[in-house]
N, C-alpha and C positions, 0 to 999 in steps of 0.2 A: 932315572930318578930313584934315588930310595925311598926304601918303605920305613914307616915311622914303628916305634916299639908296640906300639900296641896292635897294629898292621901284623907285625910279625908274633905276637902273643897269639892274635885270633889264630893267623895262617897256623903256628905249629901245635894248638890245641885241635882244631878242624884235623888236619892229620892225624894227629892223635888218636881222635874218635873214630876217625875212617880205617886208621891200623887196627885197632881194638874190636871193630864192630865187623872188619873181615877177618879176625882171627875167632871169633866169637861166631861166625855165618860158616866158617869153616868146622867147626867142632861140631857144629850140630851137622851137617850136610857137608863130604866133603869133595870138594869141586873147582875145577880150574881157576873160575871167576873168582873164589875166595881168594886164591894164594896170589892172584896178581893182582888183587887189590892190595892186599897185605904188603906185596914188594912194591907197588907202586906208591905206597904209602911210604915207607920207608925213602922212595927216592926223592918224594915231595921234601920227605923230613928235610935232607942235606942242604936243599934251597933255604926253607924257611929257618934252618940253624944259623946258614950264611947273611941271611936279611936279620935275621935277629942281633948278629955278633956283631953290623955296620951300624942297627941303631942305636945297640947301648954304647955306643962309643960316646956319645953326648952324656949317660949319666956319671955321678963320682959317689963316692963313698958306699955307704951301705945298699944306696938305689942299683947303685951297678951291680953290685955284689948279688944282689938278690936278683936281678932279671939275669945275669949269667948262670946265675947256679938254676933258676926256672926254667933258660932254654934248654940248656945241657940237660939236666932231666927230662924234660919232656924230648928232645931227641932217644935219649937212652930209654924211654918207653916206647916208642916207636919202633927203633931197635930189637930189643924182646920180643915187640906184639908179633913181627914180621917173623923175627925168629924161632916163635913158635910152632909157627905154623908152617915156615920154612924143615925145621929140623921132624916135627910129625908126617911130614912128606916122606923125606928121607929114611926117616926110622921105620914107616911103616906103620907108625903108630894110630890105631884104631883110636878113632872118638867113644870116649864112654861117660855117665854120669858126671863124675868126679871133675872130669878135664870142661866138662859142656859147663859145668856152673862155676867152673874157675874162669874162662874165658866170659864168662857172663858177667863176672864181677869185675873184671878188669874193664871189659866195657862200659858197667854202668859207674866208674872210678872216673873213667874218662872224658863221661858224658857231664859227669861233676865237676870236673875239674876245667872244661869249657864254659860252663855256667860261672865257675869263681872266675874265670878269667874275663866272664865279658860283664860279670857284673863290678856293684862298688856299695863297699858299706857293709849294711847288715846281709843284703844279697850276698855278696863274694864270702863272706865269713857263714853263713850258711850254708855257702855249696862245697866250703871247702871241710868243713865235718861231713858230710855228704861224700864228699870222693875221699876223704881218709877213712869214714868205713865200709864205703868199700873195697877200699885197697885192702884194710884190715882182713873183711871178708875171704878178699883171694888168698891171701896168705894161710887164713883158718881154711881154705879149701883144698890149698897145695899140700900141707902138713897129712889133712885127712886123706887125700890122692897119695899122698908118698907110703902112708900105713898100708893106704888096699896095694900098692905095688908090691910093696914086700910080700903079700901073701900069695903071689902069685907064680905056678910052678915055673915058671923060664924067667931067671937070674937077667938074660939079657932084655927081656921084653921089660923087665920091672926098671931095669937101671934106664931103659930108652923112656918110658913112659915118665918117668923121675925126671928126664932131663926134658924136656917140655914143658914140666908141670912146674922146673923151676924158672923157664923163660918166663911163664906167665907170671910169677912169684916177682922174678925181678921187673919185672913191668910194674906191678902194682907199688913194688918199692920206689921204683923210679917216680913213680905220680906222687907218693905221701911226700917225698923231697920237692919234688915240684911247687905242692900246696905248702911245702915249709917254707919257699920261697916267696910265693905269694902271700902268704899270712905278715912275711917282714915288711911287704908295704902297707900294709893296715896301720901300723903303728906311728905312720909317719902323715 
C-alpha cells in the first residue's frame, strides 16, 4: 500500500533531521556512529523520495509543482548533510569552530523545517522563517569558514575544509528551496 503525501513529507523531513543532526554529532565528536547515521540517512532519503514521487501523482497544477520541487529539495539536503560528513572523512578534515556551528545551523534549519511541515497556518509560516534563518545562518557561517581557510598555511587543507564547508552551505540552500516550496501551499 502507498503512503499518502503527507506520510511521505513527515518520512523525508524525519530523515532530514537525522542527516543533519548526525552531521552536526559528527563535527563536534568525530565517530563511526555519526557517519552511519549520516549514510543511513541518506539511504532512508531514496525510499522516502520514492513514496513521495507515488503520492504526488494525485496532485495537478501548482500543488504538484510545489510538493515535487519540496521532495527534491529536501532529498538534495540529505544528500549534502551525508556528504559532508562523508567527504570530512575522506579529506581528513578536523572538526573546528567554524565547521561545529555551521553544521549546528543546518541542523537547527532542519529541525524548522519539520516543524513547517508537520504544522498548518500561522504554525507552518512561522517555522518556515525559522528554518530560512537558519539556513541563512549556515550560509553566513560557510562564507566566515571559507575566509579563516584561506588564511591557513597548506593551500590543500584550506581548499578540503572549503569543500565540506560548501556541502553544508548547499544543504542549507537545499532547505530555504524546500520552505519555498512549502510556503506555495500557504496561499492556496
Amino acid at each position: 500500500m502507498g503512503r499518502s503525501a503527507a506520510e511521505s513529507l513527515k518520512g523525508q523531513t524525519e530523515t532530514l533531521v537525522a542527516a543533519a543532526t548526525a552531521a552536526a554529532a559528527w563535527f563536534r565528536r568525530p565517530a563511526p556512529s555519526a557517519l552511519s547515521a549520516a549514510r543511513t540517512a541518506r539511504l532512508r532519503a531514496l525510499g522516502w523520495r520514492e513514496a513521495a514521487v507515488t503520492a504526488n501523482k494525485a496532485f495537478r497544477g501548482l500543488a504538484k509543482t510545489d510538493a515535487a520541487d519540496a521532495s527534491f529539495a529536501l532529498r538534495e539536503a540529505v544528500e549534502h548533510s551525508a556528504q559532508a560528513v562523508s567527504e570530512a572523512v575522506r579529506y581528513g578534515v578536523e572538526p573546528d569552530d567554524g565547521l561545529v556551528k555551521t553544521a549546528d545551523a543546518v541542523r537547527e534549519a532542519a529541525k524548522a523545517l519539520a516543524a513547517a511541515a508537520a504544522g498548518r497556518g500561522k504554525v507552518r509560516t512561522e517555522a518556515l522563517v525559522l528554518a530560512k534563518k537558519w539556513a541563512g545562518e549556515a550560509e553566513r557561517l560557510r562564507r566566515l569558514t571559507r575566509s579563516e581557510a584561506h588564511e591557513l598555511p597548506s593551500l590543500m587543507n584550506a581548499l578540503k575544509r572549503e569543500t565540506v564547508s560548501n556541502r553544508l552551505s548547499n544543504a542549507a540552500e537545499a532547505m530555504q528551496q524546500a520552505c519555498d516550496a512549502l510556503a506555495g501551499g500557504l496561499v492556496e
